[in-house]
C-alpha positions in Angstrom: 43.3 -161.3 -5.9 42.4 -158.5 -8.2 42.0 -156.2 -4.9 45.7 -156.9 -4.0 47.2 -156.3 -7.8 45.4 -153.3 -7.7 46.9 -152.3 -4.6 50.4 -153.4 -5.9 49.8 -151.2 -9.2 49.3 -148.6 -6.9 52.3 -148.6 -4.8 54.2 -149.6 -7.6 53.5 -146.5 -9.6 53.8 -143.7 -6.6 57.3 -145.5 -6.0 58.6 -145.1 -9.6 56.8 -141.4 -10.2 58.2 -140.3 -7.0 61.7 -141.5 -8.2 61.3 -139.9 -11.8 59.9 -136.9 -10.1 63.3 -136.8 -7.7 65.2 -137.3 -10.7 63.7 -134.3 -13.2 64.3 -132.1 -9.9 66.7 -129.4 -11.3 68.0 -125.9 -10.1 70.0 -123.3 -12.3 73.9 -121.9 -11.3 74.8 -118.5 -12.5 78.5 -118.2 -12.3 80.2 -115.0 -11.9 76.7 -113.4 -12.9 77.5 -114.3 -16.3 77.9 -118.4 -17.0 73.8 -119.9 -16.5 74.3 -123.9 -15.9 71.6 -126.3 -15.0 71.7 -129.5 -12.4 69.7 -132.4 -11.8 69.4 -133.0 -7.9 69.4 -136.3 -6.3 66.7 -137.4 -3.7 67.3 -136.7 0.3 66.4 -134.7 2.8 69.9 -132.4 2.1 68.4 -131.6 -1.5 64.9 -131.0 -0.1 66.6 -128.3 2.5 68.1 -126.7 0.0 65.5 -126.6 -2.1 63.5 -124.8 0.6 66.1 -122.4 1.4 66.4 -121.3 -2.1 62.3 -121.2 -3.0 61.6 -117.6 -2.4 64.9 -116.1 -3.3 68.3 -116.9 -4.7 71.5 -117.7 -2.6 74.9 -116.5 -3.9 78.2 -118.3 -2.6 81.1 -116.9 -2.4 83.6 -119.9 -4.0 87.1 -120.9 -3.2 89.6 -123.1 -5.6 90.8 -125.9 -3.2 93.1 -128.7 -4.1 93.2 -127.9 -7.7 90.0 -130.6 -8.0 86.6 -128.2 -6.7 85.1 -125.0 -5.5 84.1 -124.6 -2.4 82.1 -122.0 -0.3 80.0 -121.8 2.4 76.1 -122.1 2.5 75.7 -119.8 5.5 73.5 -122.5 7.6 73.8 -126.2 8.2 71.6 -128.7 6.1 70.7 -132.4 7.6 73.6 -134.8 6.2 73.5 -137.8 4.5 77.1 -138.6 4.2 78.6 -141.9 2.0 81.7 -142.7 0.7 81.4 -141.1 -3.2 83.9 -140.7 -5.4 83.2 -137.3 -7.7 83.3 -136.8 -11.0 83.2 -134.0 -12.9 80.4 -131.2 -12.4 79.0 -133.5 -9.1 77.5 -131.3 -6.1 78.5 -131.6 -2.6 77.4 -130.8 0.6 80.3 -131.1 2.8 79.6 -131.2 6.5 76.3 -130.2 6.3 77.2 -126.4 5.5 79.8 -126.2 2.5 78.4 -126.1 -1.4 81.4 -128.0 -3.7 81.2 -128.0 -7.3 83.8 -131.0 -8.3 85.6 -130.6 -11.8 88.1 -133.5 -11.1 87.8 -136.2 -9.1 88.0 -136.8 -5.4 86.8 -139.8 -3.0 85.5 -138.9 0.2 82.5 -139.4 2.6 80.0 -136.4 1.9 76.3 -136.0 0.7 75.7 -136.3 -2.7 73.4 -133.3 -3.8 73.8 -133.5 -8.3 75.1 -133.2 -10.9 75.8 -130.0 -12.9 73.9 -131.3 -16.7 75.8 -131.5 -20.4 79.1 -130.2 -19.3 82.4 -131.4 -20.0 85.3 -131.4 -17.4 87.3 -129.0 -19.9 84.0 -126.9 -20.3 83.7 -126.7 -16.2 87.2 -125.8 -15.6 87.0 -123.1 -18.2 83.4 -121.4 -16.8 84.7 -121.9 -13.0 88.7 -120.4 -13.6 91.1 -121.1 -11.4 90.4 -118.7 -9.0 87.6 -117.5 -6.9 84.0 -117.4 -8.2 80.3 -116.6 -7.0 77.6 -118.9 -7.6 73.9 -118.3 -7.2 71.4 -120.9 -6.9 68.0 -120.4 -7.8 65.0 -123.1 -8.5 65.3 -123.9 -12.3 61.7 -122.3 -13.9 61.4 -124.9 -17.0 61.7 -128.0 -14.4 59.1 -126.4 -11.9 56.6 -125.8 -15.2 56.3 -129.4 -15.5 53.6 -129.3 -13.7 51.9 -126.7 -15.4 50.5 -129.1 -18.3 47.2 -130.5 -17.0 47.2 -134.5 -17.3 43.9 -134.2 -18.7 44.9 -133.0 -21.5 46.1 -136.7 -23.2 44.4 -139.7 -23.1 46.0 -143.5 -23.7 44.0 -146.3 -24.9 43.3 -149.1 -24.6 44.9 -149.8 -21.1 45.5 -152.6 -20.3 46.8 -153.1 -24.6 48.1 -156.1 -26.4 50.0 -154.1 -29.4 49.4 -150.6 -30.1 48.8 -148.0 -27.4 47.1 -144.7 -28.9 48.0 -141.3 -27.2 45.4 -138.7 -27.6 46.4 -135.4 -27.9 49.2 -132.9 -29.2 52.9 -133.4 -28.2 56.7 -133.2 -29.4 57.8 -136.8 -28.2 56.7 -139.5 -25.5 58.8 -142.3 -23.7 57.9 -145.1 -21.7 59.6 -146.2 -18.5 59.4 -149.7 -17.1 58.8 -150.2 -13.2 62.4 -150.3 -12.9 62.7 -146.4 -13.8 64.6 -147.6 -17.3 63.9 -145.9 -20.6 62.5 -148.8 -22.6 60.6 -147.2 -25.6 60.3 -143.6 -27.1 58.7 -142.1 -30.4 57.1 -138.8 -32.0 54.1 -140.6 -33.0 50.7 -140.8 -31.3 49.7 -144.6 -32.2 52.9 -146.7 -30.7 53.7 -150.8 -31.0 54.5 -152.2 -27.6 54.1 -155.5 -29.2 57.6 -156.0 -27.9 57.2 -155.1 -24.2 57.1 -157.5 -21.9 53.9 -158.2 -20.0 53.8 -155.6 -16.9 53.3 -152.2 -15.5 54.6 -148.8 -17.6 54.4 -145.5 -17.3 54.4 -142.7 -20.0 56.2 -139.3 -20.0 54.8 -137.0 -22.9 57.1 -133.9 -23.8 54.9 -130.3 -24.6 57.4 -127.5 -25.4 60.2 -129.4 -24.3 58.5 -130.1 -20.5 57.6 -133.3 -19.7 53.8 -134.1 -18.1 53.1 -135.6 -15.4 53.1 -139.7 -15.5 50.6 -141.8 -16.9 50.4 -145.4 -16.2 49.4 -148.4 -18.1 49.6 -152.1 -18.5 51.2 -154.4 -21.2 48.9 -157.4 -21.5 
């Protein structure tokens, strides 16, 4: 029995790590060579496409004003699709036909691939950076997501794990949250000696913030 829990902790925790991991997955849009905005990118193979074709270098689109709703503009290759009816909102990313970049500032449903979302921007606030007439966009791999992973694990400690009440974090840090296997935001705090007395009994994982990147994921269990 205690062979197949650990099993299921382990499976359990690549699932949810991989998901958080898709979901802190950003890249940075410079419009006009002037505007710098951020997204958050979704998980499928279109995303990890473009991901790879932007790696080593930028790509600038050139951007067209269509149906007074989006920009769109053409990627200059075809990406796998992974079409679904959405309907956008504001700031949402597109791939449209597997070779078309739209950047959605009103809404529009439709069956495309979902590719993110453009991050803390207001549909005024997009409509104002994009204009109302053409614009050039250049995507680029966001530097302060990839440095995540530039803050060793080892560097924090939790104790005791599995805990009853209080979970101590060892180690230097600006904030820390903890997830529940679902991938909600159940818990967060500044401090390095938490309560989980509250928690229900189960698998967590902890995210620890160092100048203003989040760590890799830690794991424990709520007795």
């Amino acid at each position: 029995m205690k062979i197949i829990y650990s099993i299921f902790l382990s499976i359990a925790f690549s699932l949810i790590a991989n998901v958080i991991a898709a979901q802190q997955q950003k890249i940075k849009l410079t419009i006009n060579n002037q505007t710098e905005l951020t997204a958050t990118m979704v998980d499928n193979s279109s995303v990890d496409a473009l991901l790879e074709l932007i790696e080593n270098s930028p790509l600038t689109i050139a951007m067209s004003d269509y149906g007074n709703m989006e920009k769109v503009g053409p990627i200059g290759t075809t990406l796998p699709r992974n079409d679904e009816s959405i309907t956008t909102g504001p700031g949402d990313l597109i791939l449209y036909q597997g070779s078309a970049l739209v950047i959605y500032y009103k809404p529009n449903t439709w069956s495309f691939t979902r590719l993110g979302k453009i991050d803390n921007v207001t549909q005024t606030e997009l409509q104002n950076i994009l204009g109302t007439g053409d614009v050039t966009v250049t995507l680029e791999l966001d530097d302060s997501a990839t440095a995540v992973d530039e803050v060793p694990q080892n560097q924090f400690q939790i104790y005791p794990n599995p805990v009853d009440d209080w979970l101590q974090v060892s180690g230097s840090f600006q904030s820390l949250s903890i997830v529940d296997i679902s991938g909600q935001e159940v818990m967060r705090s500044v401090n390095d000696r938490v309560n989980v007395s509250g928690l229900k009994s189960g698998l967590y994982f902890l995210k620890i913030e160092v100048n203003n990147k989040e760590t890799p994921i830690r794991k424990f269990i709520k007795k």
